[in-house]
Chimera marker file (.cmm) of the C-alpha trace (Angstrom):
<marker_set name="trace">
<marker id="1" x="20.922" y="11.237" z="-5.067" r="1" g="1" b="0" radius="0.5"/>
<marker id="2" x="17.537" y="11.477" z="-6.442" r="1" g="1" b="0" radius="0.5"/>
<marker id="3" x="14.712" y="12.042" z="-4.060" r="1" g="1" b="0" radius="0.5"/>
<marker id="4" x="11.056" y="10.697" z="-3.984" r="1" g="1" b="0" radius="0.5"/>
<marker id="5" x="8.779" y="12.692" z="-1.910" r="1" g="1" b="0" radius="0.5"/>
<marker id="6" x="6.300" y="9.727" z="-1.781" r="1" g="1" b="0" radius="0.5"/>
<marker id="7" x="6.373" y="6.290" z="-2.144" r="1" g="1" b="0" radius="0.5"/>
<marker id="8" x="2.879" y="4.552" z="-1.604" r="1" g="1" b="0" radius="0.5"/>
<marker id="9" x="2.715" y="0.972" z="-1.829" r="1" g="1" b="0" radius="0.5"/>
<marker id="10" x="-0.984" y="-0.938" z="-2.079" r="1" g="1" b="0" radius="0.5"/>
<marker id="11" x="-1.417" y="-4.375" z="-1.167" r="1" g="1" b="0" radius="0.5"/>
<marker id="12" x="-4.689" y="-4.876" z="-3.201" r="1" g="1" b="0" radius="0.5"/>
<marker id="13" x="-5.922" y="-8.090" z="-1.165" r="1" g="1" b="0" radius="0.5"/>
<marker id="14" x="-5.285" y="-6.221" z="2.379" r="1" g="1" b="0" radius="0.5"/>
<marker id="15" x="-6.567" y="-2.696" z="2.145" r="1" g="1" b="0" radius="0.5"/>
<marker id="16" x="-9.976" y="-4.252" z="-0.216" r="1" g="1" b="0" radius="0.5"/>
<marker id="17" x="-10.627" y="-6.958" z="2.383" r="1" g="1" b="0" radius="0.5"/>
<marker id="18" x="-9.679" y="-9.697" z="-0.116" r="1" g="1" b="0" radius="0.5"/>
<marker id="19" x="-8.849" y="-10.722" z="-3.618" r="1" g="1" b="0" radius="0.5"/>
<marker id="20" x="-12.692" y="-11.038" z="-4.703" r="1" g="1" b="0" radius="0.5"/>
<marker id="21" x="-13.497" y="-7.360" z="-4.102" r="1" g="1" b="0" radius="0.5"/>
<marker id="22" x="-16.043" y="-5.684" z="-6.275" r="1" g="1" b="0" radius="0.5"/>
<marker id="23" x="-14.406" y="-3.583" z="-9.397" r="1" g="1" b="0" radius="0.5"/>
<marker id="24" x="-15.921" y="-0.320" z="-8.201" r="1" g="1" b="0" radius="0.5"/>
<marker id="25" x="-13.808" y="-0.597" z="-4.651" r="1" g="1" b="0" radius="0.5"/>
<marker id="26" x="-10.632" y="0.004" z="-6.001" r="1" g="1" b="0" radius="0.5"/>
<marker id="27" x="-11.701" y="3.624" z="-6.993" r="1" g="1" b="0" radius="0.5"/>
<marker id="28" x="-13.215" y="3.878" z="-3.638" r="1" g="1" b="0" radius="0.5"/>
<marker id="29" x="-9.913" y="2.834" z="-1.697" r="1" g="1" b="0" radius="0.5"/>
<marker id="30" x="-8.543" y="5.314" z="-3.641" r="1" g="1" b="0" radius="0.5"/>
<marker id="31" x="-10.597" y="8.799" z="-2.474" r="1" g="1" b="0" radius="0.5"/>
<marker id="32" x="-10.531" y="7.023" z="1.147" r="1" g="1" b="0" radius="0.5"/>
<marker id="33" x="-6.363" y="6.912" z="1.373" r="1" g="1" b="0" radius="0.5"/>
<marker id="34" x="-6.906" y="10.729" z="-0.145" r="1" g="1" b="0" radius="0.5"/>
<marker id="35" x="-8.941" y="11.632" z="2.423" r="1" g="1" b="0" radius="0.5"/>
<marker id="36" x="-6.497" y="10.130" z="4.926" r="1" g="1" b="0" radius="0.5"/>
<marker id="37" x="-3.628" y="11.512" z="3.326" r="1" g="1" b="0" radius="0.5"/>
<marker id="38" x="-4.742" y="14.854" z="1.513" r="1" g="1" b="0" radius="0.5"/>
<marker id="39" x="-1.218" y="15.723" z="0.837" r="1" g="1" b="0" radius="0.5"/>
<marker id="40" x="-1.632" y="12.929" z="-2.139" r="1" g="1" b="0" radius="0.5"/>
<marker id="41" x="-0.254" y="9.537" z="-2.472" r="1" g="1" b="0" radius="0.5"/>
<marker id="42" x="2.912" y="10.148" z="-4.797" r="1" g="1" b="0" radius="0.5"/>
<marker id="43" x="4.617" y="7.191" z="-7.056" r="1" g="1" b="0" radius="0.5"/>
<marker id="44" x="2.076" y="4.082" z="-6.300" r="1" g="1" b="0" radius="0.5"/>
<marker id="45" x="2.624" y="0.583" z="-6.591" r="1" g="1" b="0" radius="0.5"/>
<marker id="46" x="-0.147" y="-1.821" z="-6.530" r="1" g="1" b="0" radius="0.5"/>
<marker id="47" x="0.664" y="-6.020" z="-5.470" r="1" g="1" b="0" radius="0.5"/>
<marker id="48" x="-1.618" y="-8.814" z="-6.161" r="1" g="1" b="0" radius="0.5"/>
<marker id="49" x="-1.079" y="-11.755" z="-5.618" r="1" g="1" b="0" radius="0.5"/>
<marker id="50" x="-4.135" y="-13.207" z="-8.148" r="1" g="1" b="0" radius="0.5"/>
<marker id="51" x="-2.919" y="-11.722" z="-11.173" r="1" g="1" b="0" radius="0.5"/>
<marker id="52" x="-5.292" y="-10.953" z="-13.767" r="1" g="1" b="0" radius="0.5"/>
<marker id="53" x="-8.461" y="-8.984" z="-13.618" r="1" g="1" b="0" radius="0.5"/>
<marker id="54" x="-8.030" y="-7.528" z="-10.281" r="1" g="1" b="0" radius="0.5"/>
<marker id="55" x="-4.972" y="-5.984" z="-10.903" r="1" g="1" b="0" radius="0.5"/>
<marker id="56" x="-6.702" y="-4.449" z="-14.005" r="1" g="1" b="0" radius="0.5"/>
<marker id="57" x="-9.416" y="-3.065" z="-11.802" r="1" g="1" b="0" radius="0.5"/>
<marker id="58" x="-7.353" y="-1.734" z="-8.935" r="1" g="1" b="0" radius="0.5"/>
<marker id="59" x="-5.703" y="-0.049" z="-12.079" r="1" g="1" b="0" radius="0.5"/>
<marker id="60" x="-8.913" y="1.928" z="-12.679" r="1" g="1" b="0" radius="0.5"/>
<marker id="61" x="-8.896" y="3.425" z="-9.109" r="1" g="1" b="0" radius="0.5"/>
<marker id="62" x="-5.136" y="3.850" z="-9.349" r="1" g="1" b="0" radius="0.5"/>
<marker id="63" x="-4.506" y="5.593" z="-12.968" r="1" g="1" b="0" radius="0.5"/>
<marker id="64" x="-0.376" y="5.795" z="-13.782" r="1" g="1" b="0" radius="0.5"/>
<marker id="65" x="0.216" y="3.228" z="-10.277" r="1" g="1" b="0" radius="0.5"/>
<marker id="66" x="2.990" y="0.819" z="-11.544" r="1" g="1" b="0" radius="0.5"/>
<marker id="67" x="1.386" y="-3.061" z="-10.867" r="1" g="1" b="0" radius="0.5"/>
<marker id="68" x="3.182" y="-5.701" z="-9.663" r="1" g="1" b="0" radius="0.5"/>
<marker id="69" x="2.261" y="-9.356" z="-9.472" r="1" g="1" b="0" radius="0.5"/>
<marker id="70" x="3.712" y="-12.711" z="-7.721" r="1" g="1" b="0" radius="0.5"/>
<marker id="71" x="1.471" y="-15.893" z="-7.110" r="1" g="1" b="0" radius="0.5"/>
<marker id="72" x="1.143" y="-17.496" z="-3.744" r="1" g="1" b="0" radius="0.5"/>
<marker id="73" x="1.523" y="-16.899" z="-0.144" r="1" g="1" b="0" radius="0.5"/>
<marker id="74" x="1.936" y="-13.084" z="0.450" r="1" g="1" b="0" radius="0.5"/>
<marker id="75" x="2.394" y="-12.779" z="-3.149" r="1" g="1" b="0" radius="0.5"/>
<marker id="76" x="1.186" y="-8.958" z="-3.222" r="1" g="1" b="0" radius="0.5"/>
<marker id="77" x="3.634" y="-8.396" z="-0.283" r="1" g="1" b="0" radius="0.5"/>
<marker id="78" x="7.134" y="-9.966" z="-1.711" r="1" g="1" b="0" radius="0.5"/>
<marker id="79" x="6.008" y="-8.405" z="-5.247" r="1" g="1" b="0" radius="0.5"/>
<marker id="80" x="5.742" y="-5.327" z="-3.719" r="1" g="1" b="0" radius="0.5"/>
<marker id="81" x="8.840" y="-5.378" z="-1.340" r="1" g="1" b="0" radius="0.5"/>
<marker id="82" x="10.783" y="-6.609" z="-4.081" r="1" g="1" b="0" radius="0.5"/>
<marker id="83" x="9.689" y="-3.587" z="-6.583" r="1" g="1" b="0" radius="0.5"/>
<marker id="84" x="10.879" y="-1.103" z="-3.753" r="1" g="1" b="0" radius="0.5"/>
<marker id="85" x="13.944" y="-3.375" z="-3.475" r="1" g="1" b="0" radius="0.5"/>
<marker id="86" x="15.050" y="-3.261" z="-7.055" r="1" g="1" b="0" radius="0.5"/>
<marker id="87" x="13.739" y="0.191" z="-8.019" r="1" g="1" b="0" radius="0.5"/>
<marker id="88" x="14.005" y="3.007" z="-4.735" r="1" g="1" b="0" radius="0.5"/>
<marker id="89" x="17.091" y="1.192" z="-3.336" r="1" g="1" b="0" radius="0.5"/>
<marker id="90" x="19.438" y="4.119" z="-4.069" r="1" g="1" b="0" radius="0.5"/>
<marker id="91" x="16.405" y="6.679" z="-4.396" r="1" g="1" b="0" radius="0.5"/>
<marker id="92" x="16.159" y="9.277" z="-1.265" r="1" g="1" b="0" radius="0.5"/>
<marker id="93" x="12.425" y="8.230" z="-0.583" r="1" g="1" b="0" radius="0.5"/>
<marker id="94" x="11.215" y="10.905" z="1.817" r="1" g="1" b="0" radius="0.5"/>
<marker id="95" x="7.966" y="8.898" z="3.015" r="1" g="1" b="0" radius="0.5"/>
<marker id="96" x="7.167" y="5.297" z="2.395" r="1" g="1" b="0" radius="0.5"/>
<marker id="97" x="3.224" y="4.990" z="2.801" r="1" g="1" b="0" radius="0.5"/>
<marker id="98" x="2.103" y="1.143" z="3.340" r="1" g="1" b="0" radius="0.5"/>
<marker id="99" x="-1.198" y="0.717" z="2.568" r="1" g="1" b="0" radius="0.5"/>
<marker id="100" x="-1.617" y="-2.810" z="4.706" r="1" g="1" b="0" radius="0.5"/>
<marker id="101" x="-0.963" y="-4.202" z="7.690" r="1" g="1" b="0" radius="0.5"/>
<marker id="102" x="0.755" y="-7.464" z="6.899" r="1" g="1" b="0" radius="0.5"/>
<marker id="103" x="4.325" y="-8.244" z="8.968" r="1" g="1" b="0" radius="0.5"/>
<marker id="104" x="6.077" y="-8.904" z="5.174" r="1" g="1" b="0" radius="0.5"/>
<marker id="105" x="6.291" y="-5.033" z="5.085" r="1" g="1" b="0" radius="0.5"/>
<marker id="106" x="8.433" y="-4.930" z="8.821" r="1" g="1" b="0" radius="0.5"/>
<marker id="107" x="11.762" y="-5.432" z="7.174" r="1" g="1" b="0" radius="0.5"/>
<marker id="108" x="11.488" y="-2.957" z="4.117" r="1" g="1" b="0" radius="0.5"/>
<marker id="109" x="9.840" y="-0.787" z="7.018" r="1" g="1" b="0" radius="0.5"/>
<marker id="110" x="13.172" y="-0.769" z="9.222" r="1" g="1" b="0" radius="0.5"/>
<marker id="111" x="15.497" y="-0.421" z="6.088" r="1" g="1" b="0" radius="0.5"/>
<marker id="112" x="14.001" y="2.100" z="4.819" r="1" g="1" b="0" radius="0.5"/>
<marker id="113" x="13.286" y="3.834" z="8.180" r="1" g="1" b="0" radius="0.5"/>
<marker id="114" x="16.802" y="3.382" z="8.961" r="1" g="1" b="0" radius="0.5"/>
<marker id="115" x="17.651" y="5.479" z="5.671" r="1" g="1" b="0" radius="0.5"/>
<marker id="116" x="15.621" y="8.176" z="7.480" r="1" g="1" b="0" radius="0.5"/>
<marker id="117" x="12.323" y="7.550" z="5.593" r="1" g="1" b="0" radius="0.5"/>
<marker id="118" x="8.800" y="8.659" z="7.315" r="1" g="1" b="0" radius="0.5"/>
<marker id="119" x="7.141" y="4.960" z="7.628" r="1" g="1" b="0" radius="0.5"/>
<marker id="120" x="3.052" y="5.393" z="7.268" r="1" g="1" b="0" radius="0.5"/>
<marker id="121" x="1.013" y="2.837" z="7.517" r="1" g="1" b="0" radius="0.5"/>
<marker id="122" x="-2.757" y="2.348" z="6.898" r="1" g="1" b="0" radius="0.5"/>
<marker id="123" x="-4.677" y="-0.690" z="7.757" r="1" g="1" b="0" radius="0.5"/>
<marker id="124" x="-8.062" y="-2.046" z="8.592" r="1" g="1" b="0" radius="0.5"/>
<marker id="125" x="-8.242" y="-2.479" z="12.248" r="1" g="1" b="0" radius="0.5"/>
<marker id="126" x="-7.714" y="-5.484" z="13.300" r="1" g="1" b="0" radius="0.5"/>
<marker id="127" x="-5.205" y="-6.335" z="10.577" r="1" g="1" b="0" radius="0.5"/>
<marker id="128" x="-2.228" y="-4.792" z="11.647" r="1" g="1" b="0" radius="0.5"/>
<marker id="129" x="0.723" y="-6.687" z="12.800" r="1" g="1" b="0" radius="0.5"/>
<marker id="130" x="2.260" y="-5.434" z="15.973" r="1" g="1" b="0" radius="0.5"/>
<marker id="131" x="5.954" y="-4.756" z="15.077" r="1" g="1" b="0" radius="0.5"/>
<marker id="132" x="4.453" y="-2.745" z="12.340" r="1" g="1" b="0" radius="0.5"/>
<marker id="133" x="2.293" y="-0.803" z="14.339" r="1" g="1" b="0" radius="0.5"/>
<marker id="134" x="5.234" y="0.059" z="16.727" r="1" g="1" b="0" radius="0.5"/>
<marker id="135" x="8.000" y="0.942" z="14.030" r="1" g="1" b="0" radius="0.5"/>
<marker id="136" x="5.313" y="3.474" z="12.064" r="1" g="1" b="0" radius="0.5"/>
<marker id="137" x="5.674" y="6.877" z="12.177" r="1" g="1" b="0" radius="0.5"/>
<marker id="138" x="2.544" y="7.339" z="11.898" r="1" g="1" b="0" radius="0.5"/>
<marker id="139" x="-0.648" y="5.217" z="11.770" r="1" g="1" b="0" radius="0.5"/>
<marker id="140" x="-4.274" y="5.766" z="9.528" r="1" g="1" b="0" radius="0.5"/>
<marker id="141" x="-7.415" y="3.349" z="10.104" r="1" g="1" b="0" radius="0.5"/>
<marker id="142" x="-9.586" y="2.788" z="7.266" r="1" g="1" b="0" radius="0.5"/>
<marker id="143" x="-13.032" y="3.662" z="8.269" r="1" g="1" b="0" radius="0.5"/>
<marker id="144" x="-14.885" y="0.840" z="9.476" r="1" g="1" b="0" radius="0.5"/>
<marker id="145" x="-17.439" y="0.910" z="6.668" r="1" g="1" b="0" radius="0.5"/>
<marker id="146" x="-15.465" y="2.404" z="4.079" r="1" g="1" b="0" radius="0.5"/>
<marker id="147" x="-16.763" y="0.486" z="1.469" r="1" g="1" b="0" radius="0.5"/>
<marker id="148" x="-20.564" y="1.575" z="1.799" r="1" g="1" b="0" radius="0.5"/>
<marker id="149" x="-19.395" y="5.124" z="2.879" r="1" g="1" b="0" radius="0.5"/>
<marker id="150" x="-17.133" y="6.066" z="0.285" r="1" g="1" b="0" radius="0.5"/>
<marker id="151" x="-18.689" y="4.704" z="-2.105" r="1" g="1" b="0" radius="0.5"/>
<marker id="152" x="-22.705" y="6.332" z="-1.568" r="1" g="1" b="0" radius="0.5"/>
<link id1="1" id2="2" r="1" g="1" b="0" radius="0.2"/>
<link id1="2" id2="3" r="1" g="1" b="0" radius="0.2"/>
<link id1="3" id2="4" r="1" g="1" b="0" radius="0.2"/>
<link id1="4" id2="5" r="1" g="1" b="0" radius="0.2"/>
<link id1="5" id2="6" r="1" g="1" b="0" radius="0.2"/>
<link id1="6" id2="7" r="1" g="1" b="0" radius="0.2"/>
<link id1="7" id2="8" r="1" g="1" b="0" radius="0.2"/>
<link id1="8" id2="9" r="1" g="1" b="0" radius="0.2"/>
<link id1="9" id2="10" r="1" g="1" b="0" radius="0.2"/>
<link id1="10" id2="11" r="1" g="1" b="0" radius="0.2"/>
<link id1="11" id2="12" r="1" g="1" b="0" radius="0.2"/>
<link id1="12" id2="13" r="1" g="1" b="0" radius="0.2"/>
<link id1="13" id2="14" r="1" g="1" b="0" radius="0.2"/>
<link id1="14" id2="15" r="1" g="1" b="0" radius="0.2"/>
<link id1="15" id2="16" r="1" g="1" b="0" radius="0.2"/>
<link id1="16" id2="17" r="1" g="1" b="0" radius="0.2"/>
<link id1="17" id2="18" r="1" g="1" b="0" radius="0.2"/>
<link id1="18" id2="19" r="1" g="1" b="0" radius="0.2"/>
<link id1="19" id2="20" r="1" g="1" b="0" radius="0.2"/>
<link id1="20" id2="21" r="1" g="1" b="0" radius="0.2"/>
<link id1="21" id2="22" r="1" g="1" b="0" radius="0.2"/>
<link id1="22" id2="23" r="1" g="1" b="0" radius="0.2"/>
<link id1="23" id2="24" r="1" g="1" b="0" radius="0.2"/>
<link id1="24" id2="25" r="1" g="1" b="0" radius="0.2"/>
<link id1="25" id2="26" r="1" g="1" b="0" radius="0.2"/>
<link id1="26" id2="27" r="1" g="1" b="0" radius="0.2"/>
<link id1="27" id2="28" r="1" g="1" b="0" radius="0.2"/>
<link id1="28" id2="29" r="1" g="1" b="0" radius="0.2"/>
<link id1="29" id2="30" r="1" g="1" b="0" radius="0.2"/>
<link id1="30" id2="31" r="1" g="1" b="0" radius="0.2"/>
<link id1="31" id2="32" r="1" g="1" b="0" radius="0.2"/>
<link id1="32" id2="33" r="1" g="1" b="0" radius="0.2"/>
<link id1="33" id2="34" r="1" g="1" b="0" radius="0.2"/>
<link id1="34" id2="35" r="1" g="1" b="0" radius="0.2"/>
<link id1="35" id2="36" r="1" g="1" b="0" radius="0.2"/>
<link id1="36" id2="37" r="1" g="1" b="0" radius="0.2"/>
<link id1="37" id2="38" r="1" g="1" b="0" radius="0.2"/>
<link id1="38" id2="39" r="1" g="1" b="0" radius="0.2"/>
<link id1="39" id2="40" r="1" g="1" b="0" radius="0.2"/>
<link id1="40" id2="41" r="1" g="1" b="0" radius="0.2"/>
<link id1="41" id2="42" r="1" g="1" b="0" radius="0.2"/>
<link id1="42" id2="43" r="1" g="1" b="0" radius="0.2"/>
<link id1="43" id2="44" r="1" g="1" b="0" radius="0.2"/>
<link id1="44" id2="45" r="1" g="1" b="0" radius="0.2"/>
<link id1="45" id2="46" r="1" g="1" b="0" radius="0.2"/>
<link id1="46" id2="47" r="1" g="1" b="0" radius="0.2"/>
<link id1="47" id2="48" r="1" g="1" b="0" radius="0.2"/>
<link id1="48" id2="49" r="1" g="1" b="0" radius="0.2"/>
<link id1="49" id2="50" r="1" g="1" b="0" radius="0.2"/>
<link id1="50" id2="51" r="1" g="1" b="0" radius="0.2"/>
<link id1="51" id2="52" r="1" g="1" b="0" radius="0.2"/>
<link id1="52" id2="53" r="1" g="1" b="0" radius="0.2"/>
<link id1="53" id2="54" r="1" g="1" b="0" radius="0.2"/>
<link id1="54" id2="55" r="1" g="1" b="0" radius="0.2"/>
<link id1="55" id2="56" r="1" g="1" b="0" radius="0.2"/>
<link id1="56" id2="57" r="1" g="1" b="0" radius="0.2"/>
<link id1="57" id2="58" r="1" g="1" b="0" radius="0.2"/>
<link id1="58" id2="59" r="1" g="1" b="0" radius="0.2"/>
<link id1="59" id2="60" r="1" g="1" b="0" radius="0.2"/>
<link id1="60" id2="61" r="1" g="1" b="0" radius="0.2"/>
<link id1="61" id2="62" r="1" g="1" b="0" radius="0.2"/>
<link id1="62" id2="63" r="1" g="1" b="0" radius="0.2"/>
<link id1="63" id2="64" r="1" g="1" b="0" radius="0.2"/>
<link id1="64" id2="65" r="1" g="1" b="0" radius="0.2"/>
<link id1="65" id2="66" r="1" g="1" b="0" radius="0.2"/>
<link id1="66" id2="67" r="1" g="1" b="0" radius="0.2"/>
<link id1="67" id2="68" r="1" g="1" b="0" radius="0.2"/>
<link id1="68" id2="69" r="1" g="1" b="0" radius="0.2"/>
<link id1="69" id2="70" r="1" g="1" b="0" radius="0.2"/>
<link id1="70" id2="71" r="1" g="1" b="0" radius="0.2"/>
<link id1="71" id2="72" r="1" g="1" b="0" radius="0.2"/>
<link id1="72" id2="73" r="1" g="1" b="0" radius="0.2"/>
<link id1="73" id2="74" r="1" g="1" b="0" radius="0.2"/>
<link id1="74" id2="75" r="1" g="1" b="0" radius="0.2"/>
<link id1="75" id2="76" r="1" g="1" b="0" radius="0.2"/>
<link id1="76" id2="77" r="1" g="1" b="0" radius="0.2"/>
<link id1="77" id2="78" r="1" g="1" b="0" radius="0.2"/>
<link id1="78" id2="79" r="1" g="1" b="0" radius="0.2"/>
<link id1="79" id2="80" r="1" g="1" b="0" radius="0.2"/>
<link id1="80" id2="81" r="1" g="1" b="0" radius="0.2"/>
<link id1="81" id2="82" r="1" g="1" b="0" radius="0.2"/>
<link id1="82" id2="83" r="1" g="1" b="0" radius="0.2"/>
<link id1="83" id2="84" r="1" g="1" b="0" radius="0.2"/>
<link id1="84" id2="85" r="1" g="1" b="0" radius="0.2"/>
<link id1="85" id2="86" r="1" g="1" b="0" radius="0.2"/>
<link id1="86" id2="87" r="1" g="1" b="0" radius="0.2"/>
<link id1="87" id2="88" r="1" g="1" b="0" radius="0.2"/>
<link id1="88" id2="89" r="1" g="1" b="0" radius="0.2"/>
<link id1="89" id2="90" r="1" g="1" b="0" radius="0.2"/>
<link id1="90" id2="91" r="1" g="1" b="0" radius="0.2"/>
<link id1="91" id2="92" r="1" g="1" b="0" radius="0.2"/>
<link id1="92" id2="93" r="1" g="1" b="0" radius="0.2"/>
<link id1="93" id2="94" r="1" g="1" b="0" radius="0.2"/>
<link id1="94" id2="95" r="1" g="1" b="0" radius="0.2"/>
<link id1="95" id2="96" r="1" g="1" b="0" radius="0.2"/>
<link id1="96" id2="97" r="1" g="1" b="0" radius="0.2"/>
<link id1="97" id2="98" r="1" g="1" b="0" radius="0.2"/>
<link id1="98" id2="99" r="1" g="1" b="0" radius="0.2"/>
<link id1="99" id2="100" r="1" g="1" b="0" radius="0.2"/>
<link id1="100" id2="101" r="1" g="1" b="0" radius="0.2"/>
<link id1="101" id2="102" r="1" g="1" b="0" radius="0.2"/>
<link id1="102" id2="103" r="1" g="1" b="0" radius="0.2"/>
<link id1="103" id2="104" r="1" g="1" b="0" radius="0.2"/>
<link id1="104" id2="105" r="1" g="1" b="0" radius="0.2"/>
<link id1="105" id2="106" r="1" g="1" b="0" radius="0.2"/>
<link id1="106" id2="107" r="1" g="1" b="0" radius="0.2"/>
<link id1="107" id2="108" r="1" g="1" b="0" radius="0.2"/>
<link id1="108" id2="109" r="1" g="1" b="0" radius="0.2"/>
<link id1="109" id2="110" r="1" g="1" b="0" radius="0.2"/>
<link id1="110" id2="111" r="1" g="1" b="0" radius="0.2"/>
<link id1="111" id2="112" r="1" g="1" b="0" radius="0.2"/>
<link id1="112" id2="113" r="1" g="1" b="0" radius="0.2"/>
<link id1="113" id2="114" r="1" g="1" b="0" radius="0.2"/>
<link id1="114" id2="115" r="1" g="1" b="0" radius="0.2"/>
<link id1="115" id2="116" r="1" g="1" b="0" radius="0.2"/>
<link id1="116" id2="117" r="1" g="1" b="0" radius="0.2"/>
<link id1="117" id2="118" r="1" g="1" b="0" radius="0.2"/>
<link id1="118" id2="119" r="1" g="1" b="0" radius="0.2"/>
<link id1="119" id2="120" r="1" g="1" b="0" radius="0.2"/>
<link id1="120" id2="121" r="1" g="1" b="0" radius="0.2"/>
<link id1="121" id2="122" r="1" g="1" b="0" radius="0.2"/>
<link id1="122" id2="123" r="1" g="1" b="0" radius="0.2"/>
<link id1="123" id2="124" r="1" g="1" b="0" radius="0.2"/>
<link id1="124" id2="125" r="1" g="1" b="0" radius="0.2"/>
<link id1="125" id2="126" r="1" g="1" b="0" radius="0.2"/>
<link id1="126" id2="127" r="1" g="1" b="0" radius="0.2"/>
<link id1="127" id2="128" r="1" g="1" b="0" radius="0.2"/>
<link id1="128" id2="129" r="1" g="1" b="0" radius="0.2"/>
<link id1="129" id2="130" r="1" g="1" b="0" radius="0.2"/>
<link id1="130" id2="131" r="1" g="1" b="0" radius="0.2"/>
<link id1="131" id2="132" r="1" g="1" b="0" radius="0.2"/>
<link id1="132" id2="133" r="1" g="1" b="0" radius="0.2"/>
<link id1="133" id2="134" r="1" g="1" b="0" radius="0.2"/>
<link id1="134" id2="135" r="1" g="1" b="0" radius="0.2"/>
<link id1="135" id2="136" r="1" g="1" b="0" radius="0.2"/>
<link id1="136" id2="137" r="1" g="1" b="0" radius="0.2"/>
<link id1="137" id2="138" r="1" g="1" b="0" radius="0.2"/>
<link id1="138" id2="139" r="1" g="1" b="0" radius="0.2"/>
<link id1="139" id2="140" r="1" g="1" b="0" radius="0.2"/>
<link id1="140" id2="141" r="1" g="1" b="0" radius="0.2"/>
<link id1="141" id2="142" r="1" g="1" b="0" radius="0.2"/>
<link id1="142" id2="143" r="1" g="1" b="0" radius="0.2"/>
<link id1="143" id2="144" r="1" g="1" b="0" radius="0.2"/>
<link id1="144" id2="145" r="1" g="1" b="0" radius="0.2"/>
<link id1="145" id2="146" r="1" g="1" b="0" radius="0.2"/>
<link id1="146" id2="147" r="1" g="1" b="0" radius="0.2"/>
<link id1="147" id2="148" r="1" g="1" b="0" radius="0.2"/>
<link id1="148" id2="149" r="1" g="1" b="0" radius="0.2"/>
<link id1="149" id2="150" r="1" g="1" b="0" radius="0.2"/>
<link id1="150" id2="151" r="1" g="1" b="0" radius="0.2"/>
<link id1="151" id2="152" r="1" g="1" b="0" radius="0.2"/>
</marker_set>
C-alpha cells in the first residue's frame, strides 16, 4: 500500500472567513497554517463552493494544491470529502490535516481515524463543531487577527 505522509484539506470559505475574501488572503492563510504546522502541509486540496475566481486565487497561495469545486450548501466540504473519498481511499494517509471546523468533515474524520490516521484540525475559534473538536488528535487556532498579522 502506498503511503501519504500528509494529506491537508482547505475549505476556502471556512479558514478565509467567507467566500468574498480579499485575493491577497489566500497567500496569507497559507504562511499562517506553516507557521502552525512547520513540518509542511503535504498533498493539499482546496474546496469552494463558489467556483470561479476564488478558487483561482486560493490557487496563488496554494501553488501545485489540487482544487475541487461543488455548488451549494457545504459545497467546499462534500467536494472535498468526496476527493479524499475517491482518491486516498486505499492510500496509507499518515495524517489528515482539516483546515475547518465544519461537522461535514466528522465522518471522513472517524474513517480515516479508524484506518489509524493522525486527525488535525485547524479552525477559527468559534467555528469548530464539537464532535470534531473531540475526535482530533490534535487541535490549531488560527490567530485571532490573522488576517492583519500575517499579512503586515
Amino acid at each position: 500500500m502506498h503511503t501519504v505522509k500528509k494529506l491537508t484539506l482547505i475549505d476556502h470559505e471556512n479558514a478565509t472567513m467567507g467566500p468574498g475574501a480579499a485575493p491577497h488572503l489566500y497567500g496569507v492563510l497559507h504562511d499562517v497554517l506553516i507557521s502552525l504546522l512547520p513540518e509542511g502541509l503535504g498533498h493539499i486540496v482546496v474546496g469552494s463552493s463558489c467556483g470561479g475566481s476564488p478558487v483561482m486565487f486560493a490557487a496563488s497561495g496554494f501553488q501545485g494544491a489540487r482544487h475541487v469545486f461543488q455548488a451549494g450548501r457545504d459545497g467546499a466540504e462534500l467536494a472535498l470529502v468526496k476527493f479524499v473519498n475517491d482518491h486516498y481511499a486505499d492510500l496509507d494517509v499518515v495524517e489528515l490535516v482539516i483546515a475547518s471546523g465544519d461537522e461535514a468533515f466528522l465522518e471522513l474524520a472517524v474513517a480515516m481515524q479508524r484506518r489509524g490516521t493522525k486527525i488535525t484540525v485547524v479552525a477559527n475559534r468559534g467555528t469548530l463543531a464539537k464532535y470534531l473538536e473531540l475526535i482530533a488528535d490534535e487541535v490549531h487556532y488560527l490567530p485571532r487577527d490573522w488576517q492583519m498579522t500575517f499579512a503586515a
